[in-house]
C-alpha positions as a Markdown table, in Angstrom:
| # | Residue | x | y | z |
|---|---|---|---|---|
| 1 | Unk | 77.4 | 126.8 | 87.2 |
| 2 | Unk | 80.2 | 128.5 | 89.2 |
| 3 | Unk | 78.8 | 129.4 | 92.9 |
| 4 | Unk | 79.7 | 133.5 | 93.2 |
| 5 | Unk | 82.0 | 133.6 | 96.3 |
| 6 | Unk | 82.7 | 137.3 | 98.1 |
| 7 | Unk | 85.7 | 137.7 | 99.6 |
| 8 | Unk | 86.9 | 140.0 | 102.4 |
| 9 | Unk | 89.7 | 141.7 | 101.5 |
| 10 | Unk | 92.3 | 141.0 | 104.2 |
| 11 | Unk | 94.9 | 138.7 | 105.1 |
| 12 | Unk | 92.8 | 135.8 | 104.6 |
| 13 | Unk | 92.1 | 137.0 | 101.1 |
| 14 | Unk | 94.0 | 133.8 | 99.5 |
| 15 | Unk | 93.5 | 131.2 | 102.3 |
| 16 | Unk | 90.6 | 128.6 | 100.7 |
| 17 | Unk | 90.1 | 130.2 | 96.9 |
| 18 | Unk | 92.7 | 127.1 | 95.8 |
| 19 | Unk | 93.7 | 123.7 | 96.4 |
| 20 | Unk | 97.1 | 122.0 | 95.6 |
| 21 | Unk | 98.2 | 118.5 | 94.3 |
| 22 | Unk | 101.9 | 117.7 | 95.1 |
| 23 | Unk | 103.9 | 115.6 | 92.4 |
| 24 | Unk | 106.3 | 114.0 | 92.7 |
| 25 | Unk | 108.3 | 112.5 | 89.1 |
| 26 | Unk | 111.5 | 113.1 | 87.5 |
| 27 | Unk | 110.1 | 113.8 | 84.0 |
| 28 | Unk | 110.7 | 117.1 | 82.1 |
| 29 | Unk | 107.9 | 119.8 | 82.9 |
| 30 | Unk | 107.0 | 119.6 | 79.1 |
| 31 | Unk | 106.6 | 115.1 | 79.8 |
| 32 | Unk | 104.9 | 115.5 | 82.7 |
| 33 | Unk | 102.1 | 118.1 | 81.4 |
| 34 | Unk | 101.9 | 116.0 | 78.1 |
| 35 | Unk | 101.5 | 113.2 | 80.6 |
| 36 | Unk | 99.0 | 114.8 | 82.7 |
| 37 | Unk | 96.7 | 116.3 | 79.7 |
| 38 | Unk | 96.5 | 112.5 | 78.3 |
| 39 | Unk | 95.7 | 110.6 | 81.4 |
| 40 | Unk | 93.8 | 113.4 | 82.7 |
| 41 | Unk | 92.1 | 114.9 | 80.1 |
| 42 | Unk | 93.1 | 118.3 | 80.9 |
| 43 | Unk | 94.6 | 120.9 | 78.3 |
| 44 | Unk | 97.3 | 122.5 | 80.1 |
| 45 | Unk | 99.9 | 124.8 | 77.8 |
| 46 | Unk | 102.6 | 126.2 | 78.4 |
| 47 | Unk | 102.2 | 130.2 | 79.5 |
| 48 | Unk | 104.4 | 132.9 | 77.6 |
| 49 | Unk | 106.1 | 134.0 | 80.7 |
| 50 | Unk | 107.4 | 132.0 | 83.4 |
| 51 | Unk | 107.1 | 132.6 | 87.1 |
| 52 | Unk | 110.1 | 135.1 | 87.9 |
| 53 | Unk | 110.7 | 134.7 | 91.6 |
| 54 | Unk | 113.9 | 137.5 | 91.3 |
| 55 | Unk | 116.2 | 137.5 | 88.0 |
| 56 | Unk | 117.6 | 134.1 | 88.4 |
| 57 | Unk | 114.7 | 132.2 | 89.5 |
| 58 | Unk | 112.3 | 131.5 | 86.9 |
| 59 | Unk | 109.7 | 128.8 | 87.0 |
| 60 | Unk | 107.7 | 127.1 | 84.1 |
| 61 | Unk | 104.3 | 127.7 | 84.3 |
| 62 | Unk | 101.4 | 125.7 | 82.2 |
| 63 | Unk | 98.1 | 126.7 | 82.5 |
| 64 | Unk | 94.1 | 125.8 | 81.5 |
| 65 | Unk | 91.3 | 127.6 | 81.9 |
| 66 | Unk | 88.7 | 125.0 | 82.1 |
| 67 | Unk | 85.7 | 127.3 | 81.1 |
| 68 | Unk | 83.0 | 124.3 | 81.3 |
| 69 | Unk | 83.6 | 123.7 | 84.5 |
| 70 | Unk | 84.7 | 126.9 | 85.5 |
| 71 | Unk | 88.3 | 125.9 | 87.2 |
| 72 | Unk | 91.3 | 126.9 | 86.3 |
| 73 | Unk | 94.3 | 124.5 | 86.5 |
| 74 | Unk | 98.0 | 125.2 | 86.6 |
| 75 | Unk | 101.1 | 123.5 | 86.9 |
| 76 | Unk | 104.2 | 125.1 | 88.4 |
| 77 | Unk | 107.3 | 123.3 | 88.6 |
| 78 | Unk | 108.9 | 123.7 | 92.1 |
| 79 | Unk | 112.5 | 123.5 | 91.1 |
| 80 | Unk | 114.6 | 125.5 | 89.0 |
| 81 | Unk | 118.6 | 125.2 | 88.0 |
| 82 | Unk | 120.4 | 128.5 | 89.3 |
| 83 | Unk | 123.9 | 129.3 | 87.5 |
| 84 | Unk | 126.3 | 131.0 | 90.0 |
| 85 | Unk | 129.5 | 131.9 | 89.2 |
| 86 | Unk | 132.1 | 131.7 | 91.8 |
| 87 | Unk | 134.9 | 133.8 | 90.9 |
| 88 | Unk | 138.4 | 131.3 | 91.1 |
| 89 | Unk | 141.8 | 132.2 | 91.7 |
| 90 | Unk | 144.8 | 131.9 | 89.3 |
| 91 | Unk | 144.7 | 131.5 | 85.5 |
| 92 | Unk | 141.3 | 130.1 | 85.0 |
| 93 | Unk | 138.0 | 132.1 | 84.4 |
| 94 | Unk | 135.3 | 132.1 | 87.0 |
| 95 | Unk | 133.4 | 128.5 | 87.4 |
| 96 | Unk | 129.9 | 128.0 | 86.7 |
| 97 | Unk | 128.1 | 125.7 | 89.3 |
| 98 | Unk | 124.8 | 125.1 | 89.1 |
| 99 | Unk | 122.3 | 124.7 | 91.8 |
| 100 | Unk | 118.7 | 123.6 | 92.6 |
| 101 | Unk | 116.6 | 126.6 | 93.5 |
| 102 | Unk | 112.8 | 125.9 | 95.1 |
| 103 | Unk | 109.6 | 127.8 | 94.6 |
| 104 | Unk | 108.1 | 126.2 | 98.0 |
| 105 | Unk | 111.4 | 126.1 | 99.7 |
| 106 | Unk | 109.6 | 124.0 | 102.7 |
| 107 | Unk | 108.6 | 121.5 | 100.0 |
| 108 | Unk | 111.9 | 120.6 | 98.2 |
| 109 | Unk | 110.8 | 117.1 | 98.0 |
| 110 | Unk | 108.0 | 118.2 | 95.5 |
| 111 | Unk | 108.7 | 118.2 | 91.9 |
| 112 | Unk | 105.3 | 120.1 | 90.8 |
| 113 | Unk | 102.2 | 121.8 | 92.1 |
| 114 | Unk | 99.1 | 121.2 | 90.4 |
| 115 | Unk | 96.9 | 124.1 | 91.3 |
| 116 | Unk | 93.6 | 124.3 | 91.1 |
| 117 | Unk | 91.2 | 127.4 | 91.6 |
| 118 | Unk | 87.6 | 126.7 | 92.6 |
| 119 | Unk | 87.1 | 122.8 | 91.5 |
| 120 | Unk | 84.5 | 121.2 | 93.5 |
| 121 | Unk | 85.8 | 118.0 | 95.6 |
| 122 | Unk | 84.7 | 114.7 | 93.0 |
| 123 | Unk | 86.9 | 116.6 | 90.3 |
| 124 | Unk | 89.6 | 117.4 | 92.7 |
| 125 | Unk | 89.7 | 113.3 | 93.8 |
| 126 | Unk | 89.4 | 112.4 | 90.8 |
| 127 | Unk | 92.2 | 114.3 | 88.7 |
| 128 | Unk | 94.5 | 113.0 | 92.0 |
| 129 | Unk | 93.7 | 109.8 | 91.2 |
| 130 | Unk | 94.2 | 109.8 | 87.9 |
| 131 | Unk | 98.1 | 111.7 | 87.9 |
| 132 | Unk | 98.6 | 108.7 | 90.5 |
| 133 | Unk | 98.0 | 106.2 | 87.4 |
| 134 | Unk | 100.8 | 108.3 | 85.3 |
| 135 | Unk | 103.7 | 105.9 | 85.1 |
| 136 | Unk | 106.3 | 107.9 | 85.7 |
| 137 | Unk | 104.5 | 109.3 | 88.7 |
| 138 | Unk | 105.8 | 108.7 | 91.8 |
| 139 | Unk | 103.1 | 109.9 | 94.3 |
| 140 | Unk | 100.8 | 112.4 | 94.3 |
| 141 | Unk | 98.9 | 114.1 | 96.3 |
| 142 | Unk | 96.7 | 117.3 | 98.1 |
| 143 | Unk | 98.7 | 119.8 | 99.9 |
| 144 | Unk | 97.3 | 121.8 | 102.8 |
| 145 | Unk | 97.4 | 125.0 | 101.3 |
| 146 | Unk | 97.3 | 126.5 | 105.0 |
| 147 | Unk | 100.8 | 125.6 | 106.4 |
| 148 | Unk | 102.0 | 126.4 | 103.7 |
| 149 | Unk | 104.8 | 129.6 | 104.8 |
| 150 | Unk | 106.0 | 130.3 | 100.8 |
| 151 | Unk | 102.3 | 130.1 | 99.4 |
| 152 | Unk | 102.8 | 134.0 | 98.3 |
| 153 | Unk | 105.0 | 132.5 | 95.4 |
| 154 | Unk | 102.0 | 130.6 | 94.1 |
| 155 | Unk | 100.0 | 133.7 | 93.8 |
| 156 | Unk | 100.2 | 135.3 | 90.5 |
């Protein structure tokens, strides 16, 4: 039974509706959601459109609604590769140098954000608990959501 919750609408309008799980693991974003939907049991696909930050940031995006018990889960990968062309002198074309773009630049160590709207604390514990047994896991765990200055990005 999801609780009805009325929100104000102001500046606090996102502050508490979601809660964030920091991981940390050099897998693939398709590994790590196949990873997480076994050892979690959760059923996170990938969405049709990526997160576009600006036109050469994009972020994968996966995403569950978990109707039963009303929460809806997604995983955002906090790192994408930029191409950037520095023009060169002399006979050769321009170079192509690739670099590490962040969605949460204040949280480059992060590799993904697990977010997830409205699930009550046990579930929240739990499915922490549970990435943490993933073996290619590193760490993983809650985020303050309020510190957080680039939490904009993870509205969409």
């Amino acid at each position: 039974m999801g609780m009805l919750t009325t929100h104000k609408i102001s500046a606090d309008l996102y502050d508490d509706c979601f809660s964030l799980i920091a991981i940390h693991s050099n897998l693939e974003d398709y590994a790590i959601t196949y990873a997480i939907n076994s050892g979690c049991g959760l059923y996170l696909k990938r969405m049709k459109k990526d997160l576009h930050l600006d036109k050469n940031k994009s972020f994968s995006v996966f995403d569950w609604d978990d109707e039963i018990n009303d929460v809806y889960w997604t995983l955002i990968s906090n790192k994408c590769e930029v191409e950037e062309e520095t023009p060169s002198v002399g006979l050769f074309g321009n170079n192509i140098s690739i670099r590490t773009d962040h969605l949460l630049k204040e949280r480059k160590e992060v590799d993904y954000f697990l977010k997830v709207d409205a699930a009550d604390d046990a579930i929240f514990s739990q499915k922490i608990k549970a990435i943490n047994q993933i073996s290619k896991v590193i760490t993983a765990y809650p985020l303050d959501t309020q510190n957080l200055k680039s939490k904009r990005n993870l509205i969409f």
